[in-house]
N, C-alpha and C positions, 0 to 999 in steps of 0.2 A: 504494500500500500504506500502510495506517496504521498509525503508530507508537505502538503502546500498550506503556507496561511492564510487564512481567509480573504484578507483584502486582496490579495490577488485575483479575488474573485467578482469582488466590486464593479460598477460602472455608475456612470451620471448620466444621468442624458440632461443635457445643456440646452438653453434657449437659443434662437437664431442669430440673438444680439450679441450675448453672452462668449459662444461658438466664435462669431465673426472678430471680437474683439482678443480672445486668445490666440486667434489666430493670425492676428494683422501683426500683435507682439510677438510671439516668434518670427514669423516674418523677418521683420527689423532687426530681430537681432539674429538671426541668421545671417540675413546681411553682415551686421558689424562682423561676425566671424570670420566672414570671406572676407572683408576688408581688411581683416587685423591677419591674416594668411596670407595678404597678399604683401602686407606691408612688411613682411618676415624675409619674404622672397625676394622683394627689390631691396632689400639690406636698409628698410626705414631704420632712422635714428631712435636706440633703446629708450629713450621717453615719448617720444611720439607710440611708438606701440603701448606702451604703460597708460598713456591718458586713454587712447580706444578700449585698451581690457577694462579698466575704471570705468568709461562707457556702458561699457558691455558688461560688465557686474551688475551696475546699476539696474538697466533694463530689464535683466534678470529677475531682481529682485525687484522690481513695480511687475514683472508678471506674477512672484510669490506673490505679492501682497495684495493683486489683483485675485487671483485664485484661491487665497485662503480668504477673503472676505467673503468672497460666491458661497464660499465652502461652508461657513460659519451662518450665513444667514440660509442654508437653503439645507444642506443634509445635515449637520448638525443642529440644526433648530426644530428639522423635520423629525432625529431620532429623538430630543428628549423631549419633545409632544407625543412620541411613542410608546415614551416609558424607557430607552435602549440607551440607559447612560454610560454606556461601555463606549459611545462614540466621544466623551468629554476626556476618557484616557486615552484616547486614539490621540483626539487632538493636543491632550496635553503634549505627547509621544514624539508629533512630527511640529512642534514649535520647539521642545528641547533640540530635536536635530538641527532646526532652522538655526537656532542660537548657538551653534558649536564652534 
């Protein structure tokens, strides 16, 4: 028998708006990536790359923050109007990773 955890098991189904906006932010920062690859390749100056990573960290994290607010007001709010407060250790769980 294999041992898989649960969440693995999970899925959201997301709004149209919701969708369109997580998607336009990786987007961009896919972009920044291929930016910051290319400026590696034309031998850019090591703080010009350093300000695009800083970039590109950022955007990262306005897509976390984007994505954990959805998360908090919509399947976290949804399980403990369920009674299912095993999702407030979940979230405890992945804001301790966030903070590492």
């Amino acid at each position: 028998m294999e041992n898989k955890c649960e969440c693995c098991h999970k899925t959201k189904e997301r709004s149209e708006e919701e969708y369109k906006s997580l998607i336009h932010r990786l987007n961009r920062i896919e972009g920044q990536i291929r930016g910051i690859k290319g400026m590696v390749e034309k031998n850019a100056y090591c703080t010009d790359i350093i300000v695009q990573v800083a970039a590109a960290n950022a955007a990262l994290n306005a897509f976390n923050r984007e994505l954990l607010s959805n998360h908090i007001k919509t399947c976290v709010a949804e399980d403990i109007k369920a009674g299912n407060n095993g999702t407030v250790d979940d979230l405890l769980a992945t804001l301790q990773k966030l903070m590492k």
